[in-house]
N, CA and C atoms as an extended XYZ file, in Angstrom:
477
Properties=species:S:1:pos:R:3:atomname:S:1:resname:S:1:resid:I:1 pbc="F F F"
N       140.840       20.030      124.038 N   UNK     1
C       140.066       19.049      124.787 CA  UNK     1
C       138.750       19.672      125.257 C   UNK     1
N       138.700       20.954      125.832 N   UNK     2
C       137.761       21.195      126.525 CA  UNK     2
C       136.396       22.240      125.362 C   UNK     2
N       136.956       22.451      124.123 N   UNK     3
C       136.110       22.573      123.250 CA  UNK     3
C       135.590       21.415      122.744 C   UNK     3
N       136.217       20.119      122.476 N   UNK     4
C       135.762       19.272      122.190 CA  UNK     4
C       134.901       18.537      123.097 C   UNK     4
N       134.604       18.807      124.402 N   UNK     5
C       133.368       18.323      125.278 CA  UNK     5
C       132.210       19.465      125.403 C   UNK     5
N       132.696       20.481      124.618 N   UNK     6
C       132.011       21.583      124.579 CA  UNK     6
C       130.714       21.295      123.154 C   UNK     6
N       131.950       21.351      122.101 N   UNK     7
C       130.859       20.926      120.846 CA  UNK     7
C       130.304       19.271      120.973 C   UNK     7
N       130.223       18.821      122.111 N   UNK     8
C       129.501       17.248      122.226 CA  UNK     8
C       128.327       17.853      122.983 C   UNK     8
N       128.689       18.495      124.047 N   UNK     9
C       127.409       19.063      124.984 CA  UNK     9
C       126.390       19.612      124.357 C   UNK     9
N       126.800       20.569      123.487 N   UNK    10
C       125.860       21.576      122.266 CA  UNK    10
C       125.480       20.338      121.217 C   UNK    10
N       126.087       19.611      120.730 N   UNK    11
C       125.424       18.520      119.973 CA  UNK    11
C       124.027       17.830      120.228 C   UNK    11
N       124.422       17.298      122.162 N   UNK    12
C       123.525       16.660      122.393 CA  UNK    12
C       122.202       17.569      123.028 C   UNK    12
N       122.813       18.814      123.346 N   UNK    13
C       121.710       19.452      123.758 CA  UNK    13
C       120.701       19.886      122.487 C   UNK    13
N       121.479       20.036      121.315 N   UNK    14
C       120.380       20.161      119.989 CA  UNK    14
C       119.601       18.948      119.920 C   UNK    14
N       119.921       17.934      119.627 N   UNK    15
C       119.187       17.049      119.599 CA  UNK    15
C       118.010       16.315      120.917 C   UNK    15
N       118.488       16.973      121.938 N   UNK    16
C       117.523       17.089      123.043 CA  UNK    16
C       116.260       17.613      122.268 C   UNK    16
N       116.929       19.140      122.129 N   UNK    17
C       115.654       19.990      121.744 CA  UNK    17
C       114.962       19.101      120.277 C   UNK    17
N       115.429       18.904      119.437 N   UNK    18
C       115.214       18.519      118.204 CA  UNK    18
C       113.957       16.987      118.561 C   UNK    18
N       114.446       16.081      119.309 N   UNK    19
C       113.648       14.949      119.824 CA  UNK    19
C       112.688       15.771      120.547 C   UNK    19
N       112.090       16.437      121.358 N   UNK    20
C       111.492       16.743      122.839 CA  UNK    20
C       110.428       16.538      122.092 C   UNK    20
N       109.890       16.982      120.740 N   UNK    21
C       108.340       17.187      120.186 CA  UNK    21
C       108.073       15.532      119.849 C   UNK    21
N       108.897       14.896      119.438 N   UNK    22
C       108.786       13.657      119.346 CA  UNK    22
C       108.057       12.905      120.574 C   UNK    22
N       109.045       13.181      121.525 N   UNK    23
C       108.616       12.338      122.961 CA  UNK    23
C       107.652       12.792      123.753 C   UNK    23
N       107.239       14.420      123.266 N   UNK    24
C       106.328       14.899      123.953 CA  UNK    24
C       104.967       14.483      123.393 C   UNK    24
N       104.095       13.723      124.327 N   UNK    25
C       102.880       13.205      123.673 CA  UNK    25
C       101.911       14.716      124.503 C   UNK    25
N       100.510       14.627      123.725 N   UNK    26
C        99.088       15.674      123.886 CA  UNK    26
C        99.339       15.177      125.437 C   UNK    26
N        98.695       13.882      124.957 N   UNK    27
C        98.338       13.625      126.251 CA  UNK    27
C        98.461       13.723      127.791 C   UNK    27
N        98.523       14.453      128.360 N   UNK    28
C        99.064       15.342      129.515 CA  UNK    28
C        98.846       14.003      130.899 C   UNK    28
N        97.830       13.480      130.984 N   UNK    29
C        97.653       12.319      131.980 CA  UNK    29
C        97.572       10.573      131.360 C   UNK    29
N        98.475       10.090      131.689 N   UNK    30
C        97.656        8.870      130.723 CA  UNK    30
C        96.322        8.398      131.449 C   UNK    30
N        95.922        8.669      132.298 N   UNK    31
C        94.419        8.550      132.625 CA  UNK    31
C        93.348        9.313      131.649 C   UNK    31
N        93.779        9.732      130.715 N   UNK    32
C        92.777       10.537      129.978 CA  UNK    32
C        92.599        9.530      128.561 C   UNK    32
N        93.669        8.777      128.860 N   UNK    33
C        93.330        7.676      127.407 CA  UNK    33
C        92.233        6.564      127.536 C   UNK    33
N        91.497        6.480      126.756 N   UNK    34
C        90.829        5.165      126.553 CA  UNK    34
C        91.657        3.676      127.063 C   UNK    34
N        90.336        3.051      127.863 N   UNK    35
C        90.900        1.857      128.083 CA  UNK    35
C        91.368        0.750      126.929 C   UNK    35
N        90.076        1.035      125.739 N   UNK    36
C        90.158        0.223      124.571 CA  UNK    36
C        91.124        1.142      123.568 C   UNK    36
N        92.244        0.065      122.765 N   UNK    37
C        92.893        0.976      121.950 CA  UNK    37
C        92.426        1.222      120.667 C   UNK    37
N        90.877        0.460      120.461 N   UNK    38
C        90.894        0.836      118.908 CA  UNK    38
C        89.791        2.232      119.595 C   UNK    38
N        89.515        2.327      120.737 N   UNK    39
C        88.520        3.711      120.811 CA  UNK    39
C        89.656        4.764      120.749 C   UNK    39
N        90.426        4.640      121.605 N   UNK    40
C        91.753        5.837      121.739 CA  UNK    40
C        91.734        6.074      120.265 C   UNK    40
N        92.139        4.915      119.219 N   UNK    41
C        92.642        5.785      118.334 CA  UNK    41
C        91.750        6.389      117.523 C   UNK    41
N        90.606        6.153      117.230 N   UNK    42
C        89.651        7.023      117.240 CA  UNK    42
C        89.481        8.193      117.710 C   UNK    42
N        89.312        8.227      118.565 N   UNK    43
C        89.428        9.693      119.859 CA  UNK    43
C        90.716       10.749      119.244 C   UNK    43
N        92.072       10.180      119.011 N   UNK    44
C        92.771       10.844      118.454 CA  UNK    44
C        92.927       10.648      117.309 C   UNK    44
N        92.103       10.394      116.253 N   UNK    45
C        91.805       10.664      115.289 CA  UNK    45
C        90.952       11.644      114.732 C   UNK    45
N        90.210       12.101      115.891 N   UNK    46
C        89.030       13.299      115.900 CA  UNK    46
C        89.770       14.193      116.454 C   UNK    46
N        90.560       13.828      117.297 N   UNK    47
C        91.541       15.216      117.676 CA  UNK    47
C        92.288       15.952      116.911 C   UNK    47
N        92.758       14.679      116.215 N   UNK    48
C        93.853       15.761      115.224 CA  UNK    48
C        93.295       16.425      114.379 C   UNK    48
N        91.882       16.543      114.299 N   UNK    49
C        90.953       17.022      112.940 CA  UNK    49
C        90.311       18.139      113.987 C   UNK    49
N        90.916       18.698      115.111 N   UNK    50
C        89.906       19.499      115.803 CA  UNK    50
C        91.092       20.691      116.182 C   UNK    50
N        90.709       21.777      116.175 N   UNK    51
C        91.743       22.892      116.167 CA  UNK    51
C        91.081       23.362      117.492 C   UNK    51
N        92.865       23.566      118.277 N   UNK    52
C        92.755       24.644      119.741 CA  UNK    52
C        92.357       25.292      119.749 C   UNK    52
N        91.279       25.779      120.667 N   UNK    53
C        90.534       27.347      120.709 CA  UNK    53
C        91.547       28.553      120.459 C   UNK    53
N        92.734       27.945      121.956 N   UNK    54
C        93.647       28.436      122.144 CA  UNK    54
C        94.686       28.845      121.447 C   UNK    54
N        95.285       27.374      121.111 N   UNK    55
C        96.544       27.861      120.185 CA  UNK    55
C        96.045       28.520      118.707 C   UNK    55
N        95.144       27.944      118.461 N   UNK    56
C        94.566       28.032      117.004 CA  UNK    56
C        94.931       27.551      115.532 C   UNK    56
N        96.243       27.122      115.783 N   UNK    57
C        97.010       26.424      114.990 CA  UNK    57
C        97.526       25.073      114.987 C   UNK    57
N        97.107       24.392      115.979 N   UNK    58
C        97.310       23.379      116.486 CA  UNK    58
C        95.902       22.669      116.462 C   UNK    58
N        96.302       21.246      116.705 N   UNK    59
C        94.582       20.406      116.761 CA  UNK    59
C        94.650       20.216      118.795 C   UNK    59
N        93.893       19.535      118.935 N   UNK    60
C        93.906       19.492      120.418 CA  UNK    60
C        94.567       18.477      120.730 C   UNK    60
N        95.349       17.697      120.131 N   UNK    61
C        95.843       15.968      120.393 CA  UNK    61
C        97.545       16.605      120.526 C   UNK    61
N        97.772       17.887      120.058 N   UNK    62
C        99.242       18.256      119.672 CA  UNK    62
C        99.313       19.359      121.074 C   UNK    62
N        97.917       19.836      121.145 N   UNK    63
C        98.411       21.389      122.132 CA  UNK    63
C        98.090       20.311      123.956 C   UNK    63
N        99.158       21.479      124.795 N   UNK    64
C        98.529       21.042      126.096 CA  UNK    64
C        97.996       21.926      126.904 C   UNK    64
N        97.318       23.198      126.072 N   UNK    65
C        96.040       23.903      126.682 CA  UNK    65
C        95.435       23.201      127.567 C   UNK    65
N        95.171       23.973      128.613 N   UNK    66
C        93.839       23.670      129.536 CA  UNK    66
C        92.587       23.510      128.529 C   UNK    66
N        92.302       24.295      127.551 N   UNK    67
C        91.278       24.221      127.062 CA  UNK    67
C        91.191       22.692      126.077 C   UNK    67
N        92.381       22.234      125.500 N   UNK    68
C        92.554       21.172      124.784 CA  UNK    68
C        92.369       20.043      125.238 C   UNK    68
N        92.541       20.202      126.442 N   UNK    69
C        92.811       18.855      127.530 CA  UNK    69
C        91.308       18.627      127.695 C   UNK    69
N        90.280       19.812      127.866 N   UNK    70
C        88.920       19.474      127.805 CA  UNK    70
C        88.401       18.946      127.174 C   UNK    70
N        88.794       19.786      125.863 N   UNK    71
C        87.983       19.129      124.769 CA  UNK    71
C        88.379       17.648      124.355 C   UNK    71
N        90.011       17.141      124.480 N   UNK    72
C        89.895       15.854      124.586 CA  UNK    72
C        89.305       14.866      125.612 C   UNK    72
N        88.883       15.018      126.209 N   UNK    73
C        88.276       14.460      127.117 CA  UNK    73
C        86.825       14.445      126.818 C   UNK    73
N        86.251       15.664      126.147 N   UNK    74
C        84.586       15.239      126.100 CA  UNK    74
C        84.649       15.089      124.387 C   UNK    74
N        85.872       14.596      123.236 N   UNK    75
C        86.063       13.691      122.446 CA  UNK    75
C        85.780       12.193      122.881 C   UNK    75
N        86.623       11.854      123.747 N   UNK    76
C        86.474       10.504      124.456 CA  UNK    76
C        85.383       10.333      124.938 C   UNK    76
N        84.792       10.703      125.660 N   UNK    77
C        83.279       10.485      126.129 CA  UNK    77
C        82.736       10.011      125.265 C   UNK    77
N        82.299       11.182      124.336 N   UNK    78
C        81.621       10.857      122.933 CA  UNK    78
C        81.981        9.398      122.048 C   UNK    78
N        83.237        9.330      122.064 N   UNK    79
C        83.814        7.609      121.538 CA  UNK    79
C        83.356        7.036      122.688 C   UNK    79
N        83.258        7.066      123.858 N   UNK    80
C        83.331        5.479      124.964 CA  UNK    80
C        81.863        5.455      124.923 C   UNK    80
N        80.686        6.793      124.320 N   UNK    81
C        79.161        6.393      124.357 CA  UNK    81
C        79.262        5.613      123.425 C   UNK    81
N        80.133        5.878      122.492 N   UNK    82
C        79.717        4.472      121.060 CA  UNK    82
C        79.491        5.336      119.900 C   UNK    82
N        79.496        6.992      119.844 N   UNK    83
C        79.279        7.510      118.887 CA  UNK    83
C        80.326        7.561      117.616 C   UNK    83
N        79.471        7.758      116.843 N   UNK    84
C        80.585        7.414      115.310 CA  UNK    84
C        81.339        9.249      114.868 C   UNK    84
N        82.633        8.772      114.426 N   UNK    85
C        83.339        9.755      114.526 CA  UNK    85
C        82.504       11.418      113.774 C   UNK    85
N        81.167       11.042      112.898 N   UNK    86
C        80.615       12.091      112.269 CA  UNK    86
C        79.600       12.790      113.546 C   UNK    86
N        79.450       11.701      114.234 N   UNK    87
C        78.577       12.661      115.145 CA  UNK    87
C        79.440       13.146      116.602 C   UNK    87
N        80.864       12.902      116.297 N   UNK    88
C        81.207       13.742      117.423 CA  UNK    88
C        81.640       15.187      116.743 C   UNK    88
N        82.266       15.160      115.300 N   UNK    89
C        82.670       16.236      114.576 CA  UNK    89
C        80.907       17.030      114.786 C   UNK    89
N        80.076       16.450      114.280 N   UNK    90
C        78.478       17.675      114.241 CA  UNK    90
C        78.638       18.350      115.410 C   UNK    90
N        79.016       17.269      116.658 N   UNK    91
C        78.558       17.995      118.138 CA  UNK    91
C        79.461       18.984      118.270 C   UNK    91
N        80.713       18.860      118.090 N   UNK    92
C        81.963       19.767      118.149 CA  UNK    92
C        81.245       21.083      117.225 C   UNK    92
N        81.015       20.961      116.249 N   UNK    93
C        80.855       21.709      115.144 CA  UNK    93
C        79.540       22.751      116.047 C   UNK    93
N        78.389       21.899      115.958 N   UNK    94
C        77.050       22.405      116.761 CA  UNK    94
C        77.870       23.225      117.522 C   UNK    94
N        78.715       23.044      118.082 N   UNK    95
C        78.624       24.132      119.858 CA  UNK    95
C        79.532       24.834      119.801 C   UNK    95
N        80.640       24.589      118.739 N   UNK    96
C        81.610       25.715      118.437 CA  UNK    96
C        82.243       26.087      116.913 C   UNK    96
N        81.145       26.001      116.193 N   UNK    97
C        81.378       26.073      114.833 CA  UNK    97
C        81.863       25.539      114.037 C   UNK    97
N        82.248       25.765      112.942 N   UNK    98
C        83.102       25.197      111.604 CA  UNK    98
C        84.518       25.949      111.947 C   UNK    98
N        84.963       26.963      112.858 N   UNK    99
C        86.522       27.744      113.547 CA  UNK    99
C        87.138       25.968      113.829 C   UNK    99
N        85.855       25.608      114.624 N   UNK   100
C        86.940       24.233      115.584 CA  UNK   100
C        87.763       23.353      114.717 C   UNK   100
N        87.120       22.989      113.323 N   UNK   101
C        87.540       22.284      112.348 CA  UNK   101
C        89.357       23.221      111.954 C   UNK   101
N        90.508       22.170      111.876 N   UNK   102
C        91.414       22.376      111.431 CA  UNK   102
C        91.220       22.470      109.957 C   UNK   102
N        90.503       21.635      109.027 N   UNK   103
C        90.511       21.733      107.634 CA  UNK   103
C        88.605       22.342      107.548 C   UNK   103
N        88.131       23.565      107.514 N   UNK   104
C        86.989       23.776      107.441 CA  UNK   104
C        86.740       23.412      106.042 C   UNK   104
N        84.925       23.270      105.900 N   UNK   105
C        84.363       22.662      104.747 CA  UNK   105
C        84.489       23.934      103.769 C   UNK   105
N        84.104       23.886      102.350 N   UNK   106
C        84.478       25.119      101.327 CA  UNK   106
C        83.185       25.201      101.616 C   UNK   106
N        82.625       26.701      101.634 N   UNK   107
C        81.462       27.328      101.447 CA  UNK   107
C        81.686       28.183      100.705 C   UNK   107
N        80.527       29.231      100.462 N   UNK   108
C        80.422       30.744       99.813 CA  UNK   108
C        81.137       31.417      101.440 C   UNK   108
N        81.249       31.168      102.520 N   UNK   109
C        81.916       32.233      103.614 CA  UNK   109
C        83.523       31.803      103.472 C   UNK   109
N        83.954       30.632      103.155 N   UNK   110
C        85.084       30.907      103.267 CA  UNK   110
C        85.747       31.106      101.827 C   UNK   110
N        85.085       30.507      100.878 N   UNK   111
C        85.417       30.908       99.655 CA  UNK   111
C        85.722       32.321       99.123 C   UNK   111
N        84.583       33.118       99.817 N   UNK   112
C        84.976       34.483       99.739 CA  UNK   112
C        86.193       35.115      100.762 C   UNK   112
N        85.824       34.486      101.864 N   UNK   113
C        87.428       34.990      102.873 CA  UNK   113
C        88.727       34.675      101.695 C   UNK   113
N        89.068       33.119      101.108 N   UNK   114
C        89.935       33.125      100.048 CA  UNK   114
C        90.315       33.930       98.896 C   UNK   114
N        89.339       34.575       98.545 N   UNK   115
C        89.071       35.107       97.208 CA  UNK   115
C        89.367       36.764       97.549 C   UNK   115
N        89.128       37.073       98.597 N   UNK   116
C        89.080       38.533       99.315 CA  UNK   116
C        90.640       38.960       98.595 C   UNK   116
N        91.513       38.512       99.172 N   UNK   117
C        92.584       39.480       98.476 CA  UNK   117
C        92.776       39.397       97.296 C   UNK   117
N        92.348       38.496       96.819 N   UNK   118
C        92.787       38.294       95.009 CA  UNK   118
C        91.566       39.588       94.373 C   UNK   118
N        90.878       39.848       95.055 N   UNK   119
C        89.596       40.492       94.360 CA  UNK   119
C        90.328       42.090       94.836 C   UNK   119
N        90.754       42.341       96.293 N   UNK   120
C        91.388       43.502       96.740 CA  UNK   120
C        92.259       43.747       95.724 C   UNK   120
N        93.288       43.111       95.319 N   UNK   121
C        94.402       43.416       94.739 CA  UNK   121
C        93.910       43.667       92.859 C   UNK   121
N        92.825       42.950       92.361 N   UNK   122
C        92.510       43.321       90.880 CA  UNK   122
C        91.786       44.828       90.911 C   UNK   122
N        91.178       44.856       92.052 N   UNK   123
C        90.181       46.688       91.907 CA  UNK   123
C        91.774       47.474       92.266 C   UNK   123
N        92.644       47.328       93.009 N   UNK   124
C        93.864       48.168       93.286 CA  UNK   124
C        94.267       48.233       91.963 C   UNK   124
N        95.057       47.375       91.160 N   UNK   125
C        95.227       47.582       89.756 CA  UNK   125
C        94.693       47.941       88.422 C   UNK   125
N        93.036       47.966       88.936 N   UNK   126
C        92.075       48.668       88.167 CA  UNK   126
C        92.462       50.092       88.265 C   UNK   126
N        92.397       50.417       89.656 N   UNK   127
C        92.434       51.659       89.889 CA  UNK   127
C        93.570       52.270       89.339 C   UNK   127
N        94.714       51.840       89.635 N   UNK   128
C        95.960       52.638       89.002 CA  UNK   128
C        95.941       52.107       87.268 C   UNK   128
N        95.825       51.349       86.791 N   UNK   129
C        95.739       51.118       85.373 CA  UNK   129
C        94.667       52.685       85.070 C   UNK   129
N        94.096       52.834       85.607 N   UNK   130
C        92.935       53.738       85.031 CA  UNK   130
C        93.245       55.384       85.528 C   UNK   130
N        94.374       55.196       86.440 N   UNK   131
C        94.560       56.687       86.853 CA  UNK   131
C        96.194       56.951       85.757 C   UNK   131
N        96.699       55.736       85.292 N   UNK   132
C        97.570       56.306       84.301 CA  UNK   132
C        97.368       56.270       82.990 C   UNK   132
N        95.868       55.957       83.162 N   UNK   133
C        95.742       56.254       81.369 CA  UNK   133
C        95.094       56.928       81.179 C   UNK   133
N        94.262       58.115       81.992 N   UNK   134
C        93.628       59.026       82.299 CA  UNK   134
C        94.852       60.413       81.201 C   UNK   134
N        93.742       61.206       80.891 N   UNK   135
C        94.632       61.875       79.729 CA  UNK   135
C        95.617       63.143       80.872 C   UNK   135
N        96.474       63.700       81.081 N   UNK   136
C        97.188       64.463       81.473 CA  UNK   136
C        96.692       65.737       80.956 C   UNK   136
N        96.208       66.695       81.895 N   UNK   137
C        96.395       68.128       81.669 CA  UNK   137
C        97.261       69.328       82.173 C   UNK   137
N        97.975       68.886       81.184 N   UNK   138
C        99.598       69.838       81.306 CA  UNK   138
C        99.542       71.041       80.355 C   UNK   138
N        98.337       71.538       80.162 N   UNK   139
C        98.189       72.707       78.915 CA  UNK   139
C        98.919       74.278       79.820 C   UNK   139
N        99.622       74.698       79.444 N   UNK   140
C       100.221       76.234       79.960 CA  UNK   140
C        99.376       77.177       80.181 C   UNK   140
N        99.788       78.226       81.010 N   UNK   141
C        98.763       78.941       80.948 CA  UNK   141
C        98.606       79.960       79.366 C   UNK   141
N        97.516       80.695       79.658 N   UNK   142
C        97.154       81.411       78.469 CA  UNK   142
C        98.069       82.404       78.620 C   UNK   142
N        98.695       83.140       77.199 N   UNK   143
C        99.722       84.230       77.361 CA  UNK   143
C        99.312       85.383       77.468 C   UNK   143
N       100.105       86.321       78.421 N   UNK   144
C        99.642       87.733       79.255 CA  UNK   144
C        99.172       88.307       77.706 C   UNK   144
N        98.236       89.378       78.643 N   UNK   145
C        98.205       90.646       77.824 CA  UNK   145
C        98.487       91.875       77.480 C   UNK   145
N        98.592       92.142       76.991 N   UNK   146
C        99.182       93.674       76.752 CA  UNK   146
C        99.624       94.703       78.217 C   UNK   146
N        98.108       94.590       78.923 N   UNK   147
C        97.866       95.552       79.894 CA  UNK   147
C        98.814       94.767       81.293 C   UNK   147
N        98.972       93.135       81.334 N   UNK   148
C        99.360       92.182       81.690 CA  UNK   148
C       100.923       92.536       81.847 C   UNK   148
N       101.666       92.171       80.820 N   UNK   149
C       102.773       92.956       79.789 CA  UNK   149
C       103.258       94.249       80.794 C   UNK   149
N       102.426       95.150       80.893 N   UNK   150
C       103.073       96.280       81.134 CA  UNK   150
C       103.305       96.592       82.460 C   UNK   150
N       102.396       96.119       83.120 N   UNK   151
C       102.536       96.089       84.580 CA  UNK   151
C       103.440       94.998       85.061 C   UNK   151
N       103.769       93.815       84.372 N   UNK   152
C       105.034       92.672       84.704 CA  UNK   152
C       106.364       93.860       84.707 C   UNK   152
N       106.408       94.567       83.637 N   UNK   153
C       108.054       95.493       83.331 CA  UNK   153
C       107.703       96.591       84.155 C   UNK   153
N       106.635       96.999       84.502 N   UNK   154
C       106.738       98.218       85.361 CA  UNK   154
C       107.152       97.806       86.696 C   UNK   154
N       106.580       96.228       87.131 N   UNK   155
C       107.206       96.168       88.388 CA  UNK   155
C       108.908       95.364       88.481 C   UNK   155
N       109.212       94.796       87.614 N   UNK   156
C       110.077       94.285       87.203 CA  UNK   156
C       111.413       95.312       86.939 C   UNK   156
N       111.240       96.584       86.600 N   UNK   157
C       111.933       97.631       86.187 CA  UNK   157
C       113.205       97.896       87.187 C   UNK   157
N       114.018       97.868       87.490 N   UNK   158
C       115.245       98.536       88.835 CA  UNK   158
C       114.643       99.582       88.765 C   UNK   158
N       114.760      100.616       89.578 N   UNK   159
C       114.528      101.769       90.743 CA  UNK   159
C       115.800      102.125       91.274 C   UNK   159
């Protein structure tokens, strides 16, 4: 009996945990939402395209950074002036780079950040391809001489 209220407790406490991300919304105040819902969803539509300073892996609509909570908030601004979602991404972008972007644009800087290990790893295999086909010098030494010879058995000799 008392395992069996045991494995119900652990059941429901997994699924506690398992739901919590579900029910847990960004939004930390609902005073921080737009009055209008087609601006909100806008607003968090630019959020989810905007990465935590903080977490860094997260957009700001998912994290509840202090710092996230800001930046959603001067997202919204930017929607309740009336601005269109490209000029809140420029402004974001303007004041804290192409980092803020969750999906950054392809350039020659990140193209090469991509390309960096594939390029590390072909000069590594250059290198060893070329240090084992490099010819081996295993030649012996040259054989003693005479005078060589005699002084090896003279010291070599028992006493």
């Amino acid at each position: 009996m008392t395992v069996r209220i045991l494995r119900r407790a652990l059941i429901a406490l997994a699924l506690c945990f398992m739901l919590a991300p579900l029910v847990a919304g960004a939004v930390d105040d609902p005073s921080e939402m737009l009055p209008d819902p087609a601006q909100e969803q806008r607003a968090e539509a630019i959020g989810s395209q905007l990465r935590c300073l903080v977490c860094q892996n997260e957009s700001i609509e998912d994290s509840s950074a202090d710092l996230a909570r800001d930046l959603r908030h001067v997202v919204r601004e930017h929607v309740a002036k009336g601005e269109s979602n490209r000029q809140v991404m420029d402004w974001m972008v303007d004041r804290y780079g192409n980092f803020i972007r969750l999906r950054p644009p392809l350039t020659a800087g990140t193209l090469l950040l991509w390309l960096m290990p594939v390029l590390a790893l072909l000069v590594g295999v250059a290198v060893a391809l070329r240090a084992f086909r490099r010819p081996r010098t295993t030649s012996s030494p040259p054989p003693l001489t005479d005078a060589e010879r005699a002084r090896l058995d003279d010291l070599t000799r028992p006493r």
